[in-house]
C-alpha positions as CSV (number, residue, x, y, z in Angstrom):
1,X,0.0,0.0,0.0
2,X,1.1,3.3,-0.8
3,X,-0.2,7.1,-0.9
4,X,-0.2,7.3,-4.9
5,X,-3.9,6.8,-4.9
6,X,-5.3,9.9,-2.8
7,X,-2.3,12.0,-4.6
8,X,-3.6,10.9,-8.5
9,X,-7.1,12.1,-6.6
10,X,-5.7,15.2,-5.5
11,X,-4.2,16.0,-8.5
12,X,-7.2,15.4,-10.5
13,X,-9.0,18.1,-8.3
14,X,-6.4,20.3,-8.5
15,X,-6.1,19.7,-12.6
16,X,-9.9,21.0,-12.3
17,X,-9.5,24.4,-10.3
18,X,-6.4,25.4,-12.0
19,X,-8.7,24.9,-15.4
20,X,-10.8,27.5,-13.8
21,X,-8.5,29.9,-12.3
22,X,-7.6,29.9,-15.7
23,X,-10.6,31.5,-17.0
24,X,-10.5,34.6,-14.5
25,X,-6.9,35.3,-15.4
26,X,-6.1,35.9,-11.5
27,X,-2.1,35.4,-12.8
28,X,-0.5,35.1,-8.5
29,X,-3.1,32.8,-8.1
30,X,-3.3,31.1,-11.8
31,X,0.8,30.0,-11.4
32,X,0.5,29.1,-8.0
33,X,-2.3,26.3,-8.7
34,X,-0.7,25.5,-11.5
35,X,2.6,24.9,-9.9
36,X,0.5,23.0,-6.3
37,X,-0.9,20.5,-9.4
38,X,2.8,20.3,-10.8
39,X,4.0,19.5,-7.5
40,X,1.1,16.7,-6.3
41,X,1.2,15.3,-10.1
42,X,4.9,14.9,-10.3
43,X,4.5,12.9,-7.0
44,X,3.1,9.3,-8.0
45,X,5.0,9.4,-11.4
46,X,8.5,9.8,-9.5
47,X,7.1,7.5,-6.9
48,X,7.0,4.8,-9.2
49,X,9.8,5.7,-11.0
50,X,11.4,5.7,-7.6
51,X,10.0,2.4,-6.7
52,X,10.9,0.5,-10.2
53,X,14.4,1.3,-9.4
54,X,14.9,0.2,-6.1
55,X,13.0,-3.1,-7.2
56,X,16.5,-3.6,-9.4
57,X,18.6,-2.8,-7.4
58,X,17.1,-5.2,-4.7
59,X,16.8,-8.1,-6.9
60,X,20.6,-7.5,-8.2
61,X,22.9,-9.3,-5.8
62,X,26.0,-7.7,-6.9
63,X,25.2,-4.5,-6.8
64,X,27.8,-1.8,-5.3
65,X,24.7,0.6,-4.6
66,X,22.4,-2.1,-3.2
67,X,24.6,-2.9,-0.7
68,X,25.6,0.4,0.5
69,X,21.6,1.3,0.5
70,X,19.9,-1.4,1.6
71,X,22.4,-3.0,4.2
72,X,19.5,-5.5,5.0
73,X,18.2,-7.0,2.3
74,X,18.1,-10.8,3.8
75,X,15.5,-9.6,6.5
76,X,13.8,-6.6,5.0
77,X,11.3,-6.8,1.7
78,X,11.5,-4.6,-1.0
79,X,9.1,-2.3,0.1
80,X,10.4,-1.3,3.2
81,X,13.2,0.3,0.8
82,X,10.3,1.4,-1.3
83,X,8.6,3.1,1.8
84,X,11.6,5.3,2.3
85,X,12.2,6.6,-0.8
86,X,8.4,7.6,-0.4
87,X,9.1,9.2,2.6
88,X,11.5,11.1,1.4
89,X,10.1,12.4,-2.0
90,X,7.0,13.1,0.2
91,X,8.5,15.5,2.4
92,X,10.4,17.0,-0.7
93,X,6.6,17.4,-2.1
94,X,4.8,19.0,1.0
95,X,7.8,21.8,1.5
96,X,7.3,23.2,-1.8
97,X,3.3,22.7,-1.7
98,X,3.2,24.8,1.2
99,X,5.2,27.6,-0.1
100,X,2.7,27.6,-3.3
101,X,-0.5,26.9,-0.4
102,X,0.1,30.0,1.5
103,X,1.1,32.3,-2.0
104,X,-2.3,30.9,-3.1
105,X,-4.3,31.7,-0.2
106,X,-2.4,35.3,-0.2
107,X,-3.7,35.9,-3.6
108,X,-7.2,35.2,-2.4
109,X,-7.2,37.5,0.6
110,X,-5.9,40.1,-1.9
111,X,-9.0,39.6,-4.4
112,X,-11.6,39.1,-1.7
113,X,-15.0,41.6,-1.9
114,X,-14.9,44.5,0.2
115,X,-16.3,44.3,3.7
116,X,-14.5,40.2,4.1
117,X,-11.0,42.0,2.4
118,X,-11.1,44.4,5.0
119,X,-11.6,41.7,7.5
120,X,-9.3,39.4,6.0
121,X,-6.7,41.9,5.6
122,X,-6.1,42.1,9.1
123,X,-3.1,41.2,10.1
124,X,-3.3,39.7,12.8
125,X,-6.2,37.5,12.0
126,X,-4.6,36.4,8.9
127,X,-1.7,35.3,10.2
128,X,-3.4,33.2,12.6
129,X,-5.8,32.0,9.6
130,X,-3.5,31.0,8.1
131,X,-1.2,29.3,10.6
132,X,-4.4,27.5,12.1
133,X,-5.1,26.4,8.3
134,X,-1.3,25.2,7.3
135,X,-0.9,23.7,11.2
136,X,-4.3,21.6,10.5
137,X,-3.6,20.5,6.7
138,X,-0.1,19.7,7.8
139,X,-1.1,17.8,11.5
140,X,-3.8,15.5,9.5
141,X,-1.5,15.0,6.2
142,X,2.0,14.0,8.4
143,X,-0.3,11.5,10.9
144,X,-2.1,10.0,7.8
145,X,1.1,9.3,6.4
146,X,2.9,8.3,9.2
147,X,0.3,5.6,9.5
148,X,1.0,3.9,5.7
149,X,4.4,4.2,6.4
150,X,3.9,2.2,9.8
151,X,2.0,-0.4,7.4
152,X,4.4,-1.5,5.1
153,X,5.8,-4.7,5.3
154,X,8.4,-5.5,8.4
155,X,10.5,-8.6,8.8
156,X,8.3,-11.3,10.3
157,X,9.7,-13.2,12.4
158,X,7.0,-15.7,14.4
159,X,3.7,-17.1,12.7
160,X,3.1,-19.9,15.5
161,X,0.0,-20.5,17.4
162,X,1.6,-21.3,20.3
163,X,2.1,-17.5,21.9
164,X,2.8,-18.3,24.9
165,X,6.4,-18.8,25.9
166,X,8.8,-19.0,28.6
167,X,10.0,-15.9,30.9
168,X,13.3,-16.7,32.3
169,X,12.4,-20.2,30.5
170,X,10.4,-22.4,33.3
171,X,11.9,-21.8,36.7
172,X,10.7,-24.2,39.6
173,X,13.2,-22.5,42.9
174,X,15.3,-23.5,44.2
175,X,16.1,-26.4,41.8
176,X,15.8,-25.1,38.8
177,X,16.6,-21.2,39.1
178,X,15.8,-18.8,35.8
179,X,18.3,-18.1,32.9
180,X,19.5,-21.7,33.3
181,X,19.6,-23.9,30.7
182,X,17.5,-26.1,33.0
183,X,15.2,-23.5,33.0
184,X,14.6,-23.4,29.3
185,X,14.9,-27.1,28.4
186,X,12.0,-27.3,31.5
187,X,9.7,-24.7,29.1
188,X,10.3,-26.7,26.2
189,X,9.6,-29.9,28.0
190,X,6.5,-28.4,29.1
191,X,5.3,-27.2,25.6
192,X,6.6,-23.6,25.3
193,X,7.3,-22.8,21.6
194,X,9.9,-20.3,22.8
195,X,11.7,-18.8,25.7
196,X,12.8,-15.3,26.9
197,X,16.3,-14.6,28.4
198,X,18.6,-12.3,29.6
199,X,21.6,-11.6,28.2
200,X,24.6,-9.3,28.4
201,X,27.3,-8.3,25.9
202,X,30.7,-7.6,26.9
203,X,32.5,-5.5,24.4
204,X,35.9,-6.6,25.9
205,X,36.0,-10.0,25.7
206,X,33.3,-10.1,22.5
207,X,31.0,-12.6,23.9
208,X,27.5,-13.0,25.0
209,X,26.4,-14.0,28.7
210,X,23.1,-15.3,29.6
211,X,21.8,-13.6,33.2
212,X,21.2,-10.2,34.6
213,X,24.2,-9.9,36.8
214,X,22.6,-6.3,38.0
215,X,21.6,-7.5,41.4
216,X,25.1,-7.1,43.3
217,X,26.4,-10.6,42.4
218,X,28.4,-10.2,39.5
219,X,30.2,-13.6,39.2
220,X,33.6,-13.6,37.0
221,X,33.6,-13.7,33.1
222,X,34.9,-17.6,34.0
223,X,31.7,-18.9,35.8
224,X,29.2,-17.3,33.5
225,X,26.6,-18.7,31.8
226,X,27.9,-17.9,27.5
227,X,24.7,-17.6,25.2
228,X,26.9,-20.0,23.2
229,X,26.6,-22.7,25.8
230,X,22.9,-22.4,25.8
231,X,22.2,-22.7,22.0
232,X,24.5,-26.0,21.8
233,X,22.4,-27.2,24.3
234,X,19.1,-26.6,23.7
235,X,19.3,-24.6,20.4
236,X,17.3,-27.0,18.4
237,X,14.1,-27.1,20.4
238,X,11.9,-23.7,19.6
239,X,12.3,-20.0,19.4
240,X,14.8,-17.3,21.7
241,X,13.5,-14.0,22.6
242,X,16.9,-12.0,23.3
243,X,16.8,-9.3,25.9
244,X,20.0,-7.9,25.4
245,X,20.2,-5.5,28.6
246,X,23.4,-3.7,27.8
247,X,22.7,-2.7,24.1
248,X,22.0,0.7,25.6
249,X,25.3,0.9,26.9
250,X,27.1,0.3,24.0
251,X,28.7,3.3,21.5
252,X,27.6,3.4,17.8
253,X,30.6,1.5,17.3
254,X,30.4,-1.0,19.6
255,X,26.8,-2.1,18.7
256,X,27.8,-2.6,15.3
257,X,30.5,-5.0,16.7
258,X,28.0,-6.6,18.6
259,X,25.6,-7.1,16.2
260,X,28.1,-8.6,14.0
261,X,29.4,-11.1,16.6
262,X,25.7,-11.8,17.3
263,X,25.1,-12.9,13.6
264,X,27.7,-15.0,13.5
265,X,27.0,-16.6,16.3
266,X,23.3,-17.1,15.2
267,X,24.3,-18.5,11.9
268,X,27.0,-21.0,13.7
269,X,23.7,-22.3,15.8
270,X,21.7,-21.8,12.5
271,X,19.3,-20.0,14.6
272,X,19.3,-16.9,12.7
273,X,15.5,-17.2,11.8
274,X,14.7,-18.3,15.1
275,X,15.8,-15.8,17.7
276,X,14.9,-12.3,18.5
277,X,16.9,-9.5,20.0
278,X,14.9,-7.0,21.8
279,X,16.4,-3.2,23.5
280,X,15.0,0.0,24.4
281,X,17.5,1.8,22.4
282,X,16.3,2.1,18.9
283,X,19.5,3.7,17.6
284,X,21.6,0.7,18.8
285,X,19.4,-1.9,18.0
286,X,18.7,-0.9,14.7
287,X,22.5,-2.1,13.9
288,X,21.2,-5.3,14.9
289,X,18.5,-5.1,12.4
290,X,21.2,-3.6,9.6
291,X,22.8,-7.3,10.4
292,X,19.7,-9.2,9.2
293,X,18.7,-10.0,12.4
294,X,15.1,-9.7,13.7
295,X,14.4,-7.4,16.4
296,X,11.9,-6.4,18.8
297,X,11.1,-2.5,19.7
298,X,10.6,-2.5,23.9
299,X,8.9,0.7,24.3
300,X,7.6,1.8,27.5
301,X,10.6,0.9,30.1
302,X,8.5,0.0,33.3
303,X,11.9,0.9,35.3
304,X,11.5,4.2,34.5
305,X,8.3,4.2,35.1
306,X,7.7,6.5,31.5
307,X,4.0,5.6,30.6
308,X,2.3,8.9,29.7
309,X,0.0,9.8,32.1
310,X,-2.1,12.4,29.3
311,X,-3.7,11.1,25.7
312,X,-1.6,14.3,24.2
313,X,1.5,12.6,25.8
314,X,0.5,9.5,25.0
315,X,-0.1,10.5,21.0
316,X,2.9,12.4,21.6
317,X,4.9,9.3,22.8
318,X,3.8,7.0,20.7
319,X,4.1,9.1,16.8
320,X,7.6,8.9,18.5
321,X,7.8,5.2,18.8
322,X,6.1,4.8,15.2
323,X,8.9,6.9,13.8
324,X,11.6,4.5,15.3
325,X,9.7,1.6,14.4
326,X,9.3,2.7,10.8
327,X,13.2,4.1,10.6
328,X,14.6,0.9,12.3
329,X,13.1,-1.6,9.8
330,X,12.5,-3.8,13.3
331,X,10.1,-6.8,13.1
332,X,8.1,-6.4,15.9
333,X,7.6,-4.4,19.4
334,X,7.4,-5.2,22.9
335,X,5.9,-3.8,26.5
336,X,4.4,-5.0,29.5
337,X,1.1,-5.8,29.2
338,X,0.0,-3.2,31.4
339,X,0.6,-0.7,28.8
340,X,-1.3,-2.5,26.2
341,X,-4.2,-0.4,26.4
342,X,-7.0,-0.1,24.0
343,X,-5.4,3.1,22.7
344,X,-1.8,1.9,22.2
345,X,-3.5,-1.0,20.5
346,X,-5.5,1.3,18.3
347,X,-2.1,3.5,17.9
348,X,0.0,0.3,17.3
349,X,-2.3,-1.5,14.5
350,X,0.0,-2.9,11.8
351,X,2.4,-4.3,13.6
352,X,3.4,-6.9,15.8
353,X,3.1,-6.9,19.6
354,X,5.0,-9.0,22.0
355,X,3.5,-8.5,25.5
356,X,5.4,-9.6,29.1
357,X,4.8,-11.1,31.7
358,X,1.0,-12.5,31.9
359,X,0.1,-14.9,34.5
360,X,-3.4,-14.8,34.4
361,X,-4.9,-17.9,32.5
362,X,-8.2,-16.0,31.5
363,X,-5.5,-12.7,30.2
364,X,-3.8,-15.4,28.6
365,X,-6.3,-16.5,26.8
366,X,-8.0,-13.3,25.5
367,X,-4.9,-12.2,24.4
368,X,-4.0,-15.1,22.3
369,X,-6.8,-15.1,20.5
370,X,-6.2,-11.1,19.4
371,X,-4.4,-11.6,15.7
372,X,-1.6,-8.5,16.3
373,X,-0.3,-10.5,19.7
374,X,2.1,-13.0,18.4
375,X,3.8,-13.8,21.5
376,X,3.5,-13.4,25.2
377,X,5.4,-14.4,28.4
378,X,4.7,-16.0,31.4
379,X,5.5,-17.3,34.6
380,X,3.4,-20.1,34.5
381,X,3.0,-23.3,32.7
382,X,-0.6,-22.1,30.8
383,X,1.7,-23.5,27.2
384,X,-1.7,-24.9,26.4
385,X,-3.4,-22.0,25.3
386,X,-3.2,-21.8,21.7
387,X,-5.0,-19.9,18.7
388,X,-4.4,-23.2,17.0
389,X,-7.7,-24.6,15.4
């Protein structure tokens, strides 16, 4: 889906009153009409211009250009590259219809019939006219937009109908503590399609740890548990929700090093399909997705206790968390069920939701049967609940 429709519409329209401007020879007005049609014509025809050529460049595997543009291309579909040339041809479009909006409108404050010219020509009240009328046309235009955008295709990384997975994997204390790999082979054993873990990246040494290690017992490098360890032994058995704590930590350069390391060792468990790295930290973890690795958006950090508390924060908030989603190229996004609200559902149509931690077998199952919800965590052993037929 794209926005080449409503702007062949538009133009048509516009085609229309330029014809008539024509006839009252208004010139200010005539050319700026007839440069707004121009402008919205020109749109869908470079659009698809825009779109045929990135379509050959995708499909072209030695391409210099492809790789330098489109760093993804294992994980991401064409039209997520497609999408962004929109978005940027768009914004080209709306900067120099604007300029040609408000010279039209100027032109028909000039002409107006006495007593409304007089009124018009006010300054003040014109300038607020016209701000009020720019501010609207532009508020409505950017959200409808930001909406397709948020609607193109995204990596998709879980279809299953089993959606509920591990947290921690299965713990049973004090035999089987969380982030174990006793813990995890005890989910799968119990039917979880998946499991959640925490994991930590040291930049130093280049390897991955599984465990939080935040609570004031930080054991040696030596006696930790290495995400390597875990994959030989239970790697074959379902799905991996990553929750990398420390990607926020890390420097441009650094994430980039640990995405790489991250790939390879993916693709030496050949679990690359089948694991999902999740951060707070868009800008970090979209290096992970730039590695053709899937990721998951956690928006709403329940440490930091930053739900908004007002529906224009809220809006505010969440346009914010559309943008990232959209720049990112991630393949789905994540928050506590808490903050799954019927308004951040509403908000968040499109794409997928991971939701943590749900204990509550009757939550459970409304949840799993809500299409968007492709995977949730838990506590408990509720594995059973299904949208399978």
């Amino acid at each position: 889906m794209n926005l080449s429709w409503w702007l062949w519409t538009l133009a048509l329209l516009l085609a229309g009153w330029s014809a008539w401007l024509l006839r009252t020879r208004i010139s200010a007005r005539r050319w700026a009409v007839v440069g707004l049609f121009l402008v919205v014509a020109a749109f869908p025809v470079l659009d698809a211009l825009g779109r045929v050529w990135i379509a050959r460049l995708y499909a072209d595997p030695t391409s210099d250009w492809a790789a330098r543009l489109m760093p993804s291309r294992q994980v991401l579909p064409v039209t997520h590259y497609q999408a962004r040339w929109e978005q940027v041809l768009l914004r080209v479009a709306v900067a120099a219809a604007a300029v040609l909006f408000v010279w039209a409108l100027a032109t028909v404050v000039r002409s107006a019939p006495g007593r409304w010219r007089r009124v018009l020509r006010r300054p003040g009240l014109r300038r607020v006219g016209i701000g009020l009328l720019v501010g609207l046309v532009a508020f409505v235009g950017y959200n409808a937009w930001l909406h397709v955008q948020f609607l193109q295709p995204h990596p998709v990384f879980y279809t299953g109908c089993r959606k509920v997975w591990g947290h921690r994997g299965h713990p049973e204390p004090p035999d089987i503590p969380e982030n174990t790999i006793a813990s995890y082979a005890r989910a799968f054993d119990l039917g979880a399609a998946g499991v959640e873990m925490d994991v930590r990246y040291d930049p130093q040494r280049r390897e991955y740890f599984v465990g939080r290690y935040d609570r004031g017992q930080d054991p040696p490098p030596e006696q930790r548990l290495r995400l390597d360890e875990v994959f030989a032994a239970v790697g074959s058995r379902g799905y991996f929700w990553l929750d990398i704590k420390t990607i926020a930590y890390l420097t441009p350069a650094q994430a980039r090093q640990a995405a790489a390391d991250l790939a390879a060792l993916l693709d030496r468990h050949h679990l690359r399909s089948r694991a999902i790295v999740e951060s707070d930290t868009p800008s970090n973890l979209a290096y992970f997705a730039q590695a053709g690795l899937h990721t998951s958006y956690w928006i709403f950090n329940l440490d930091e206790d930053d739900f908004p508390s007002t529906p224009w924060a809220l809006w505010w908030a969440l346009t914010r968390i559309k943008q990232n989603y959209i720049q990112g190229g991630f393949s789905a996004i994540s928050l506590d069920r808490r903050f799954y609200t019927p308004t951040v559902a509403w908000m968040l149509r499109g794409a997928r939701i991971h939701l943590f931690t749900v204990n509550e077998r009757r939550a459970l199952e409304a949840l799993v049967a809500q299409e968007p919800v492709r995977v949730i965590l838990t506590d408990t052993a509720y594995y059973d609940i299904t949208a399978c037929p």
